[in-house]
CHARMM-style PDB file with segment names, atoms N, HN, CA, C and O in Angstrom:
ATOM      1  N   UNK     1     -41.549 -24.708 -33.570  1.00  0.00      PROA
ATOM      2  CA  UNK     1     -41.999 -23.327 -33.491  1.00  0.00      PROA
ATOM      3  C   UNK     1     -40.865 -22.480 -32.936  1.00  0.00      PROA
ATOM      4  O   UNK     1     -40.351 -22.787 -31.860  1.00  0.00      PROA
ATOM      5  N   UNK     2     -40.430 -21.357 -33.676  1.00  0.00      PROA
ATOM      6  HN  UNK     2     -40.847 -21.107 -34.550  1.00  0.00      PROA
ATOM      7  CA  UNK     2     -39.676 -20.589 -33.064  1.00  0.00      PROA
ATOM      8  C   UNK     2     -40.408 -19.086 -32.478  1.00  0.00      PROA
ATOM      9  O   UNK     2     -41.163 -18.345 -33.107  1.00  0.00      PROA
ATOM     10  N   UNK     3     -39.903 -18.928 -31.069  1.00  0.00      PROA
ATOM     11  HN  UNK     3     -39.289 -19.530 -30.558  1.00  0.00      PROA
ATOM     12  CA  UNK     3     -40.609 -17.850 -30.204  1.00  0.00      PROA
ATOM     13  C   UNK     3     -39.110 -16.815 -30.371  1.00  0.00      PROA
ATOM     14  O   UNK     3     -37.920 -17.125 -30.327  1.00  0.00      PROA
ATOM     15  N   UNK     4     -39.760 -15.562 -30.563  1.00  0.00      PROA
ATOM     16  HN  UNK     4     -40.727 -15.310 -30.599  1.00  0.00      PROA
ATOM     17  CA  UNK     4     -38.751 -14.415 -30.381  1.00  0.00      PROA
ATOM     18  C   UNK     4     -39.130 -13.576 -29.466  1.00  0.00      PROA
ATOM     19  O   UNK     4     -40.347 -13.495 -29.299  1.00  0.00      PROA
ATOM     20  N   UNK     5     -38.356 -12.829 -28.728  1.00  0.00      PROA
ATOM     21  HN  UNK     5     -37.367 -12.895 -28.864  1.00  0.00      PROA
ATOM     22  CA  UNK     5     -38.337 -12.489 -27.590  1.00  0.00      PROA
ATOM     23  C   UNK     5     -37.331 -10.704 -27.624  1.00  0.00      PROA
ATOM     24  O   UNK     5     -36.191 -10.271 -27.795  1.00  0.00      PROA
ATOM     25  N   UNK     6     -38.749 -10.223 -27.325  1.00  0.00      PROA
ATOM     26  HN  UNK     6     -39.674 -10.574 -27.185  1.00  0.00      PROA
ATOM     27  CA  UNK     6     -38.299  -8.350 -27.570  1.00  0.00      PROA
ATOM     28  C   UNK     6     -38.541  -8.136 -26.153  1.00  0.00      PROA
ATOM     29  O   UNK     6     -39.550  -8.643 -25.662  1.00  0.00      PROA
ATOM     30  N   UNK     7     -37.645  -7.362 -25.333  1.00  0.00      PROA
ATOM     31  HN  UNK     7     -36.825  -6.950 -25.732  1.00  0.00      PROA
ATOM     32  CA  UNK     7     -38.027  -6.449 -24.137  1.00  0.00      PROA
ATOM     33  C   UNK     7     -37.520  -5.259 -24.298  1.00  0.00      PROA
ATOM     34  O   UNK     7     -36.574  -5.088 -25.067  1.00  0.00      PROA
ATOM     35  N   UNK     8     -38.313  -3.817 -23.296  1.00  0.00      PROA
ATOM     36  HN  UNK     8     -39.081  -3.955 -22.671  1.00  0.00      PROA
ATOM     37  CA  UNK     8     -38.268  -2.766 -23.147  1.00  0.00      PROA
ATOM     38  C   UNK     8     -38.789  -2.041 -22.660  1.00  0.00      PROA
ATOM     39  O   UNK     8     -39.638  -2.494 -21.893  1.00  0.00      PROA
ATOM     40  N   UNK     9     -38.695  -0.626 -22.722  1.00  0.00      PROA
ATOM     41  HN  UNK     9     -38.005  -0.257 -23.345  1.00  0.00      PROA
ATOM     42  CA  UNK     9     -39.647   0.302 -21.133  1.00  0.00      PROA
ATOM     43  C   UNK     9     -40.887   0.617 -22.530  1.00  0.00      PROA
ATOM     44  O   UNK     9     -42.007   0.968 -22.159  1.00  0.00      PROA
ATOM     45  N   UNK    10     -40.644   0.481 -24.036  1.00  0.00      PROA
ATOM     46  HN  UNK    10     -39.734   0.196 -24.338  1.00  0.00      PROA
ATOM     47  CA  UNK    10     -41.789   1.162 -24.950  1.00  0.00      PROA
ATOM     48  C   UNK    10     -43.144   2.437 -24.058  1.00  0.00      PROA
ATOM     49  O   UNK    10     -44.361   2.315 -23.921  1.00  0.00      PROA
ATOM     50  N   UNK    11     -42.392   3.316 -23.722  1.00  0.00      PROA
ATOM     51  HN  UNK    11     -41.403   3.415 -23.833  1.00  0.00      PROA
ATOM     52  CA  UNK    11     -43.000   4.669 -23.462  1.00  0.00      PROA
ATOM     53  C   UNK    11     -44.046   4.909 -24.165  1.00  0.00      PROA
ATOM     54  O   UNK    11     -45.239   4.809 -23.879  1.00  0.00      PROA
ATOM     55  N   UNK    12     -43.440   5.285 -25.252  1.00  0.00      PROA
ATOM     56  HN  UNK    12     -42.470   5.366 -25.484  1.00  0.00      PROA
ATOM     57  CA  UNK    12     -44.544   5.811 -26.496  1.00  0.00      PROA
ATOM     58  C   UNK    12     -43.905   4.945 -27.838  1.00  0.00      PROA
ATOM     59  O   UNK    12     -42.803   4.914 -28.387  1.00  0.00      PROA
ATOM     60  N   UNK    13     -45.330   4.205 -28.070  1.00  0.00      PROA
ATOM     61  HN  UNK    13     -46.225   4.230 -27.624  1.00  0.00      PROA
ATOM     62  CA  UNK    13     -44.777   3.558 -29.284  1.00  0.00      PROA
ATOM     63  C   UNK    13     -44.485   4.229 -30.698  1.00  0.00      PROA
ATOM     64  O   UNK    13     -45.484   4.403 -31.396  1.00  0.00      PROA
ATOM     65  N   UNK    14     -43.163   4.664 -31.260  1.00  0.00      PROA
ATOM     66  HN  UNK    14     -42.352   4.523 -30.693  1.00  0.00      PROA
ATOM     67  CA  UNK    14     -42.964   4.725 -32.296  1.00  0.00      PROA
ATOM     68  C   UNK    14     -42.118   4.313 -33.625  1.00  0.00      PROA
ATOM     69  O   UNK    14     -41.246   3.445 -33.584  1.00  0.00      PROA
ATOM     70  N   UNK    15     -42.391   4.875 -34.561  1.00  0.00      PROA
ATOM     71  HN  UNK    15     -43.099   5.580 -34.595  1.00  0.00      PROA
ATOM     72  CA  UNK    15     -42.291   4.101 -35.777  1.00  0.00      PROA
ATOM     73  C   UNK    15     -40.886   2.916 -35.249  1.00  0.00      PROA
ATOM     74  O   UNK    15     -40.921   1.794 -35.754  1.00  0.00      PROA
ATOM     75  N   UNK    16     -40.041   3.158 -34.524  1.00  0.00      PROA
ATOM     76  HN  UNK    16     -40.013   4.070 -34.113  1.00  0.00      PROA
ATOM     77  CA  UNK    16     -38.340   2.606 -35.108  1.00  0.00      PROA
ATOM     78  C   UNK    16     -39.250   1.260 -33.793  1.00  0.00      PROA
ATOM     79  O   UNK    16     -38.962   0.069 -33.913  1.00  0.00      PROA
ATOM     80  N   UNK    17     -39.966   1.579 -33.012  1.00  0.00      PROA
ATOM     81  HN  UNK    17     -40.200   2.546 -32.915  1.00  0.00      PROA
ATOM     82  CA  UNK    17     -40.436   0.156 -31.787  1.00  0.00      PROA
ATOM     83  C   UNK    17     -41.092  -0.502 -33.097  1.00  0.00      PROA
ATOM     84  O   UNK    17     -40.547  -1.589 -33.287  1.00  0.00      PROA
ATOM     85  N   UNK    18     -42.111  -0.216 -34.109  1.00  0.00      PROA
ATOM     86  HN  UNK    18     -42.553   0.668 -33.954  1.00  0.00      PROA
ATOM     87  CA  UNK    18     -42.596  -0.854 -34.928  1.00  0.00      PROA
ATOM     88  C   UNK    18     -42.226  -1.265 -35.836  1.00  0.00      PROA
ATOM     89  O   UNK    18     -42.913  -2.004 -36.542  1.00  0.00      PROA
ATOM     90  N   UNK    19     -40.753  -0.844 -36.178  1.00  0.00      PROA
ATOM     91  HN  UNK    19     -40.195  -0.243 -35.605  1.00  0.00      PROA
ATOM     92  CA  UNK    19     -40.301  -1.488 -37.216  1.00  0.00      PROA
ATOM     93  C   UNK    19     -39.716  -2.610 -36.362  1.00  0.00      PROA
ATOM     94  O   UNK    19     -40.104  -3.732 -36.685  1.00  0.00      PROA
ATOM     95  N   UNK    20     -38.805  -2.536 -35.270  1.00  0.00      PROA
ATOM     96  HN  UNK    20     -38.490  -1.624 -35.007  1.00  0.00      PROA
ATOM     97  CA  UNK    20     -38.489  -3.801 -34.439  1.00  0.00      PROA
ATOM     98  C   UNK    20     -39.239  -4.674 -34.506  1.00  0.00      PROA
ATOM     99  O   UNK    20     -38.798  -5.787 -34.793  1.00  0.00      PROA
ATOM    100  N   UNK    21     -40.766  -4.473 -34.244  1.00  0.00      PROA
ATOM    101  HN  UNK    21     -41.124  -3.569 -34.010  1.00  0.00      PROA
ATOM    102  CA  UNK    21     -41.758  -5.766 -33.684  1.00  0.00      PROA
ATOM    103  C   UNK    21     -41.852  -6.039 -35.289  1.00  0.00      PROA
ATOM    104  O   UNK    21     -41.295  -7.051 -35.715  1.00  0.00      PROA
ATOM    105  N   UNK    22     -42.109  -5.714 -35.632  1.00  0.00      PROA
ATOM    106  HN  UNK    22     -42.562  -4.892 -35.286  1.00  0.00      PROA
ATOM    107  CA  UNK    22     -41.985  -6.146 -37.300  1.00  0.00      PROA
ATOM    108  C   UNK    22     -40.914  -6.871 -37.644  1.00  0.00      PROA
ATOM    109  O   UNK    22     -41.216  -7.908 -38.233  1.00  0.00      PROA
ATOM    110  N   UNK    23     -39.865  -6.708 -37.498  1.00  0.00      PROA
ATOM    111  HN  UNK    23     -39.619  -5.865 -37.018  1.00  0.00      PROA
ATOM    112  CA  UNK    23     -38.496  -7.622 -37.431  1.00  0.00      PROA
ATOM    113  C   UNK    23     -38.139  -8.566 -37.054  1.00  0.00      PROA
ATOM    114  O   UNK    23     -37.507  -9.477 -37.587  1.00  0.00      PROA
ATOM    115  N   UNK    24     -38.780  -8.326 -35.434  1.00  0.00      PROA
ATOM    116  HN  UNK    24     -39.294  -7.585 -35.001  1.00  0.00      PROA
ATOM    117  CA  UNK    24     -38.668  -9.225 -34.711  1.00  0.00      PROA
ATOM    118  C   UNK    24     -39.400 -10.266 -35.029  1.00  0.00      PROA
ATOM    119  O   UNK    24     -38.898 -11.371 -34.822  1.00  0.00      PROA
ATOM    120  N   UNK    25     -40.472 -10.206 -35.486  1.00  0.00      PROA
ATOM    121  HN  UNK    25     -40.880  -9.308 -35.654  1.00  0.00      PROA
ATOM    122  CA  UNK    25     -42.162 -11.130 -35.676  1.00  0.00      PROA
ATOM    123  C   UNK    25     -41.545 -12.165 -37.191  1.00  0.00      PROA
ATOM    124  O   UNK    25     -41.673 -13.383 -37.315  1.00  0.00      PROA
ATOM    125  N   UNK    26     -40.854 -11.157 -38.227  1.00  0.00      PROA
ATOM    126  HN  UNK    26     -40.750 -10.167 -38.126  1.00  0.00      PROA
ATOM    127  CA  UNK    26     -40.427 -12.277 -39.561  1.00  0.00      PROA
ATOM    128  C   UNK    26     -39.330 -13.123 -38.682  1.00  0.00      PROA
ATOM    129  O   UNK    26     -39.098 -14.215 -39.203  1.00  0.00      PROA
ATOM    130  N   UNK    27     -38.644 -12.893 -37.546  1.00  0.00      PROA
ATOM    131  HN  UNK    27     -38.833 -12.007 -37.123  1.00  0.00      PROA
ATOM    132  CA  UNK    27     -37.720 -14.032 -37.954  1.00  0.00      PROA
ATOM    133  C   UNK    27     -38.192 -15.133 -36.938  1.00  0.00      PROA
ATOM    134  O   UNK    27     -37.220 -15.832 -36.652  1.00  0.00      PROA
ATOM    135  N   UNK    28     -39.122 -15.467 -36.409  1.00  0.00      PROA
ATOM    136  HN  UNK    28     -39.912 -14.899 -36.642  1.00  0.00      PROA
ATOM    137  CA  UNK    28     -39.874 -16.560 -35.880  1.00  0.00      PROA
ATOM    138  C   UNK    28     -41.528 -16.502 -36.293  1.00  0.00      PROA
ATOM    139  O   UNK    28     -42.039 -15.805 -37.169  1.00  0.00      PROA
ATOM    140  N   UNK    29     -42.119 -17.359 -35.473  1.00  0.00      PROA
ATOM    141  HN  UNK    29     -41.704 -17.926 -34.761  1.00  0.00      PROA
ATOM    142  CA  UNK    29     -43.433 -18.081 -35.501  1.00  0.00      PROA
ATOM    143  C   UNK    29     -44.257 -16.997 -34.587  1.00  0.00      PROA
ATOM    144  O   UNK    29     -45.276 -16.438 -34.991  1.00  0.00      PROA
ATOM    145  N   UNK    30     -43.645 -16.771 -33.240  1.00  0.00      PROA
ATOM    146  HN  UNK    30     -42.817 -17.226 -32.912  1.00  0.00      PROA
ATOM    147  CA  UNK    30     -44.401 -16.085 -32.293  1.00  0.00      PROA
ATOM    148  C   UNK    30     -43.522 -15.172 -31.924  1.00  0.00      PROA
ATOM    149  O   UNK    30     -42.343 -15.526 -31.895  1.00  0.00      PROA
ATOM    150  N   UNK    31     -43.852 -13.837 -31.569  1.00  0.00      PROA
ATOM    151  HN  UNK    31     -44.809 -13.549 -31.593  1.00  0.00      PROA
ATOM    152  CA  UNK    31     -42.978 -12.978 -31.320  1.00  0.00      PROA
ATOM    153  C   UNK    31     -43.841 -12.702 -29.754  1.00  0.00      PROA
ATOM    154  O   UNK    31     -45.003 -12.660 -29.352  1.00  0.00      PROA
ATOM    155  N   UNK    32     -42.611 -12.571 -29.274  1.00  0.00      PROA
ATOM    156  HN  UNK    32     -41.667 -12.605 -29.601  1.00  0.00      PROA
ATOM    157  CA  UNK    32     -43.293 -12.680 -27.118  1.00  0.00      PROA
ATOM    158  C   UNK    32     -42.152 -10.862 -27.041  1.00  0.00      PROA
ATOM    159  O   UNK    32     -41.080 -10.464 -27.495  1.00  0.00      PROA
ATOM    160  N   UNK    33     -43.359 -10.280 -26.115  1.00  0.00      PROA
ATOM    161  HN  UNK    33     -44.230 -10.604 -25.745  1.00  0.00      PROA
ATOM    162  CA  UNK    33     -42.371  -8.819 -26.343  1.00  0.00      PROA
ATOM    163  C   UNK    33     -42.769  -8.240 -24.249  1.00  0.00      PROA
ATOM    164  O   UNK    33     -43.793  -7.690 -23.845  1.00  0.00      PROA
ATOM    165  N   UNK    34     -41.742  -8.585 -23.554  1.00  0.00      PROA
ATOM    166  HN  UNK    34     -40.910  -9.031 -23.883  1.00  0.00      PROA
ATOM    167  CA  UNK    34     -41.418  -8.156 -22.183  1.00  0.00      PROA
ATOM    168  C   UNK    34     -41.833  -6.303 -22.304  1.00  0.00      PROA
ATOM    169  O   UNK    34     -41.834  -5.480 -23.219  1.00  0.00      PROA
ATOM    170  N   UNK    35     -42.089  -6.285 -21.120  1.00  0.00      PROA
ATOM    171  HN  UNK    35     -42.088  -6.953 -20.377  1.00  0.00      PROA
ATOM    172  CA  UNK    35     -42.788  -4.198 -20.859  1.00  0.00      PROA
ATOM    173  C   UNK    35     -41.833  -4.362 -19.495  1.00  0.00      PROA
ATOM    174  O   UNK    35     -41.974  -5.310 -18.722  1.00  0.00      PROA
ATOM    175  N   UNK    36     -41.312  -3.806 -19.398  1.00  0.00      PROA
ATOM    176  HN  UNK    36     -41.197  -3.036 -20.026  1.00  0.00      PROA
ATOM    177  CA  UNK    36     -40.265  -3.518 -18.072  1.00  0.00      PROA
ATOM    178  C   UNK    36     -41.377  -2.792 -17.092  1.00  0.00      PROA
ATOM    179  O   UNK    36     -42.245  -1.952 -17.326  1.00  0.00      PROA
ATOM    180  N   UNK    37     -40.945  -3.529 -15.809  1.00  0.00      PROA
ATOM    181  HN  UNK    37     -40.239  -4.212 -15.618  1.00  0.00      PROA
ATOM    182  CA  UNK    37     -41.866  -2.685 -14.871  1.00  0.00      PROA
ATOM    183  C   UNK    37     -41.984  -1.186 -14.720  1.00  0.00      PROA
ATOM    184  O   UNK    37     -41.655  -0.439 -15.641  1.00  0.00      PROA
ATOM    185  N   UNK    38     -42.454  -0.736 -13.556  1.00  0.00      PROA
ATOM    186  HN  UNK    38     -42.721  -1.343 -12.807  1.00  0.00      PROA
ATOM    187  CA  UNK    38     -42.297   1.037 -13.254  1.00  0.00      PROA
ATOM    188  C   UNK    38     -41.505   0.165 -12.160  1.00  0.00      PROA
ATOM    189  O   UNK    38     -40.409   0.703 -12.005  1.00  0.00      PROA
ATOM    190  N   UNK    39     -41.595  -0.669 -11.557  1.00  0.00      PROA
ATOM    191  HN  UNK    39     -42.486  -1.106 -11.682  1.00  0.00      PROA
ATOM    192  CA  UNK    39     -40.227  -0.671 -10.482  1.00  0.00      PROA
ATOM    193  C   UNK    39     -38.634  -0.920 -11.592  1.00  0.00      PROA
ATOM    194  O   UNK    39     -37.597  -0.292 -11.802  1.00  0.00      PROA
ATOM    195  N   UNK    40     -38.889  -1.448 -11.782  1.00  0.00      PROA
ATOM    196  HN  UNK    40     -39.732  -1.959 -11.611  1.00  0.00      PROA
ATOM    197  CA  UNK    40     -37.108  -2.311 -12.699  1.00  0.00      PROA
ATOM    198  C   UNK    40     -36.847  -0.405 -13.530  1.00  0.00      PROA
ATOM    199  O   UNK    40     -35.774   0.198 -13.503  1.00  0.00      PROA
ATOM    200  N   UNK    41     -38.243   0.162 -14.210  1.00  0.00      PROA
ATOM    201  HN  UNK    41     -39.114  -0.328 -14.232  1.00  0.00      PROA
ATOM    202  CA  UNK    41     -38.014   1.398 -14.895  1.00  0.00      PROA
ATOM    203  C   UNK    41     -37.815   2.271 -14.590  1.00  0.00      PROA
ATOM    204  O   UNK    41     -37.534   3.137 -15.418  1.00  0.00      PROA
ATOM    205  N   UNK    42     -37.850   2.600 -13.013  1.00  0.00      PROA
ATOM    206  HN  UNK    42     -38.079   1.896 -12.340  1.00  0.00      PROA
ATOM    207  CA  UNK    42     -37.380   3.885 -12.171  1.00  0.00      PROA
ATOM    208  C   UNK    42     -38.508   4.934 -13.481  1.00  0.00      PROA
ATOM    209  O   UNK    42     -39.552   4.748 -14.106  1.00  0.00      PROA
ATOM    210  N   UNK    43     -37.319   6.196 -13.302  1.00  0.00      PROA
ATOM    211  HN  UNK    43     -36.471   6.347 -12.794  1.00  0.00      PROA
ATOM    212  CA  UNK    43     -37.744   7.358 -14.181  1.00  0.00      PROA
ATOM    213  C   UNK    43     -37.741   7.315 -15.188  1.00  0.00      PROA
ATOM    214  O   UNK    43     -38.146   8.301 -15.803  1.00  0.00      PROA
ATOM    215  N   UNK    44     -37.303   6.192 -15.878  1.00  0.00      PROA
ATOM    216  HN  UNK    44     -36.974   5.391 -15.378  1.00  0.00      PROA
ATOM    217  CA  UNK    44     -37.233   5.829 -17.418  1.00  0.00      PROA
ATOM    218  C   UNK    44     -39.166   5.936 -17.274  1.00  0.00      PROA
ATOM    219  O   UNK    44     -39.808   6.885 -17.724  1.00  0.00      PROA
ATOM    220  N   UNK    45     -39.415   5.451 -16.984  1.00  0.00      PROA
ATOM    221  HN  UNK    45     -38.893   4.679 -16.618  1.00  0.00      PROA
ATOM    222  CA  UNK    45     -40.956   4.923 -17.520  1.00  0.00      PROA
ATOM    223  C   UNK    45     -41.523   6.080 -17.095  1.00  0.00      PROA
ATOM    224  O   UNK    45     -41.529   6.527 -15.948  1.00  0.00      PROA
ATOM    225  N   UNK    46     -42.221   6.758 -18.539  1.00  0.00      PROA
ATOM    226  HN  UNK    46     -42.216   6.395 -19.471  1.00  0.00      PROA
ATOM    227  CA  UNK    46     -42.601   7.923 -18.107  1.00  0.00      PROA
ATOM    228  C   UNK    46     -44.521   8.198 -18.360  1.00  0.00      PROA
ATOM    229  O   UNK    46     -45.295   9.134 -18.155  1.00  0.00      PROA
ATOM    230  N   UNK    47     -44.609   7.104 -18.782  1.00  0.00      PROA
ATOM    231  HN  UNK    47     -43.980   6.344 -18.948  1.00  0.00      PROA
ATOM    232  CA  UNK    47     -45.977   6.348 -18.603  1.00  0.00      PROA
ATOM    233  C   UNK    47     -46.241   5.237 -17.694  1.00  0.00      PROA
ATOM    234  O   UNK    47     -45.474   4.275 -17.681  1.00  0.00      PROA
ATOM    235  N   UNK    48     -47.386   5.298 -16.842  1.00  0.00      PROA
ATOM    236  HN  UNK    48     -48.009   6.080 -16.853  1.00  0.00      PROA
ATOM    237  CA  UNK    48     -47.279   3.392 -15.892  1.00  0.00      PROA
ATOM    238  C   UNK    48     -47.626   2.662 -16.645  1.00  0.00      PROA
ATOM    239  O   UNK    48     -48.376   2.956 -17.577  1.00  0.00      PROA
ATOM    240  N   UNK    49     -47.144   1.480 -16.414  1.00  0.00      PROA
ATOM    241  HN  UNK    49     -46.535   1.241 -15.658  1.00  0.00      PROA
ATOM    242  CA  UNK    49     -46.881  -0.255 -16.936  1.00  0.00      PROA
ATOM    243  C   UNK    49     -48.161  -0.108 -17.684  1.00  0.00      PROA
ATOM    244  O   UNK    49     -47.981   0.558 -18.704  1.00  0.00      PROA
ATOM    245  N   UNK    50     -49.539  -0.547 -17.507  1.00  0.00      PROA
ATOM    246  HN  UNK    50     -49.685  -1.087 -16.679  1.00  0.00      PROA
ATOM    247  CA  UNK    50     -50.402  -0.538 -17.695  1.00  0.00      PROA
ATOM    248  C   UNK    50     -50.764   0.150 -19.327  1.00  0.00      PROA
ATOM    249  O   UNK    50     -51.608  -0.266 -20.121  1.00  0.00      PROA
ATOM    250  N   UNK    51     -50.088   0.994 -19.447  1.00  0.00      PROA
ATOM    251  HN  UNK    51     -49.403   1.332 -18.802  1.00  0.00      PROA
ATOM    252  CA  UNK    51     -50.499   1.722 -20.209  1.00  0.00      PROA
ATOM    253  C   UNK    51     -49.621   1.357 -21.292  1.00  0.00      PROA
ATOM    254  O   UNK    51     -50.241   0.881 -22.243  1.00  0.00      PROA
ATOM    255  N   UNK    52     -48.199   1.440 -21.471  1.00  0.00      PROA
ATOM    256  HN  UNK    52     -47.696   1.827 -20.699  1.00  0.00      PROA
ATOM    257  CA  UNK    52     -46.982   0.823 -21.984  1.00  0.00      PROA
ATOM    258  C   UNK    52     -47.134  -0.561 -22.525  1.00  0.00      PROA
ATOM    259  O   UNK    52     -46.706  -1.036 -23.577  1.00  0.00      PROA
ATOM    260  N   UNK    53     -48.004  -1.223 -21.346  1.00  0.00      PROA
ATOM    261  HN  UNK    53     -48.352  -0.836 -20.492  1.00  0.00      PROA
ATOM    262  CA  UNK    53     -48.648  -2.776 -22.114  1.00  0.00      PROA
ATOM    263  C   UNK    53     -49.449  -2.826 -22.459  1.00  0.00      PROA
ATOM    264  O   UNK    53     -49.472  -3.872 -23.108  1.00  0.00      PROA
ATOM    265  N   UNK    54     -51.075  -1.968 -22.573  1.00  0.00      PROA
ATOM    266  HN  UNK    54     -51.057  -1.119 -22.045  1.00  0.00      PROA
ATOM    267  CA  UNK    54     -51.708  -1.893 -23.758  1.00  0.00      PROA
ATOM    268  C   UNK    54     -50.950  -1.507 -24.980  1.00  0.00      PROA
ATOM    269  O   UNK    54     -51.446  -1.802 -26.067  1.00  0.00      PROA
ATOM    270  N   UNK    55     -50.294  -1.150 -24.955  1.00  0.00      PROA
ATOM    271  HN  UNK    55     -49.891  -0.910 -24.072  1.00  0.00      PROA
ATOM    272  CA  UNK    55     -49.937  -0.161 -26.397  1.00  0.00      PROA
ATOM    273  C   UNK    55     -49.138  -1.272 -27.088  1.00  0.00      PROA
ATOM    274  O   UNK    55     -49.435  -1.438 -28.271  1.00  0.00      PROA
ATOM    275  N   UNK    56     -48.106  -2.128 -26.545  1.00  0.00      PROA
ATOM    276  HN  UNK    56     -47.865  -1.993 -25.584  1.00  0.00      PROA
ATOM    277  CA  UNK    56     -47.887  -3.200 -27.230  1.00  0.00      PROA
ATOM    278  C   UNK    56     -48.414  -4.471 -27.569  1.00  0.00      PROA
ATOM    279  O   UNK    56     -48.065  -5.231 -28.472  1.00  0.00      PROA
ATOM    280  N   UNK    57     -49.512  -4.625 -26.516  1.00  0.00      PROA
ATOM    281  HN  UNK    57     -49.796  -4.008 -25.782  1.00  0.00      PROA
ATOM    282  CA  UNK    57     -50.405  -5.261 -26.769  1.00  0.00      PROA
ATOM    283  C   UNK    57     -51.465  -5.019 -28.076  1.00  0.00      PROA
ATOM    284  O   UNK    57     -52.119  -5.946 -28.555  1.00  0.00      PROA
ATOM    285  N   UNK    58     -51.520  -3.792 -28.512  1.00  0.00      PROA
ATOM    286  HN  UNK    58     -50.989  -3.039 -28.123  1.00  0.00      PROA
ATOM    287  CA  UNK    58     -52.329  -3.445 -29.211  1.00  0.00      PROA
ATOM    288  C   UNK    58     -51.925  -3.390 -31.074  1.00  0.00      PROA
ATOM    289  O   UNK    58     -52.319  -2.926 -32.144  1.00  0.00      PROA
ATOM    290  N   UNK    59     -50.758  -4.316 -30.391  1.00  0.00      PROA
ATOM    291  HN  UNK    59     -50.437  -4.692 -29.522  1.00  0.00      PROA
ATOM    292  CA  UNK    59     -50.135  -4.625 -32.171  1.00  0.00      PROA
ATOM    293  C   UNK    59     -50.203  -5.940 -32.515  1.00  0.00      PROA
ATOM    294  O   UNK    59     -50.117  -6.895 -31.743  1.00  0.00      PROA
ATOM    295  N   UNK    60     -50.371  -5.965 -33.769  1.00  0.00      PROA
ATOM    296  HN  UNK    60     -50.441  -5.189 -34.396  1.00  0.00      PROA
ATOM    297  CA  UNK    60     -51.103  -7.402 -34.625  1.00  0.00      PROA
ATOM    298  C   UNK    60     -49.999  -8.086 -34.545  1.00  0.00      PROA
ATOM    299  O   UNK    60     -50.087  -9.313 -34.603  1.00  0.00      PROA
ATOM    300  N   UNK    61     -48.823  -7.519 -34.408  1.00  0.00      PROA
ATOM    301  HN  UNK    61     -48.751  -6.523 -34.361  1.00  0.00      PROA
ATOM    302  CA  UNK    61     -47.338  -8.256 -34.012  1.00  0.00      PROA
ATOM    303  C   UNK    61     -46.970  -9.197 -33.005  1.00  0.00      PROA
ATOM    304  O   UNK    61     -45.982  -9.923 -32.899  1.00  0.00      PROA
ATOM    305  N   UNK    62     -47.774  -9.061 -32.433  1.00  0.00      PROA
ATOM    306  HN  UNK    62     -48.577  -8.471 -32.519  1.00  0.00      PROA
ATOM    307  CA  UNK    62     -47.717  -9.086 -30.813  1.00  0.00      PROA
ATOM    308  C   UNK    62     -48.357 -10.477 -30.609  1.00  0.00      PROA
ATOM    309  O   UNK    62     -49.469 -10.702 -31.088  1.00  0.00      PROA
ATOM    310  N   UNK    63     -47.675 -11.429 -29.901  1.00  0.00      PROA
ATOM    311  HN  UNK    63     -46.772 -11.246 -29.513  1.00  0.00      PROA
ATOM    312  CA  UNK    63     -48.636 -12.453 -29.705  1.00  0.00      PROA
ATOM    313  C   UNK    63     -48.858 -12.616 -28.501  1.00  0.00      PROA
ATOM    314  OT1 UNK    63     -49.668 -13.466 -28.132  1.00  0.00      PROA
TER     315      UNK     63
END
């Protein structure tokens, strides 16, 4: 089994994050995708964690 492995602050998910997880997902079995904290994200994260990880959670990409 090959696992692929995406990380990022994903703010607001759009199209170019979904074409990634899409990318990411054909070239293995399981695609595993990291949400950077609100600590590690400072002011980058302009949504909290929580929310940033539903939203990638909420893709069929997503394992």
């Amino acid at each position: 089994m090959i696992k692929v492995l995406v990380t990022g602050a994903f703010n607001i998910l759009h199209p170019g994050h979904l074409r990634l997880l899409r990318f990411a997902r054909s070239c293995g079995d399981r695609l595993i995708v990291g949400v950077i904290s609100d600590r590690l994200a400072g002011l980058s994260a302009h949504m909290p964690e929580h929310y940033r990880l539903e939203g990638v959670r909420s893709n069929s990409w997503v394992a």
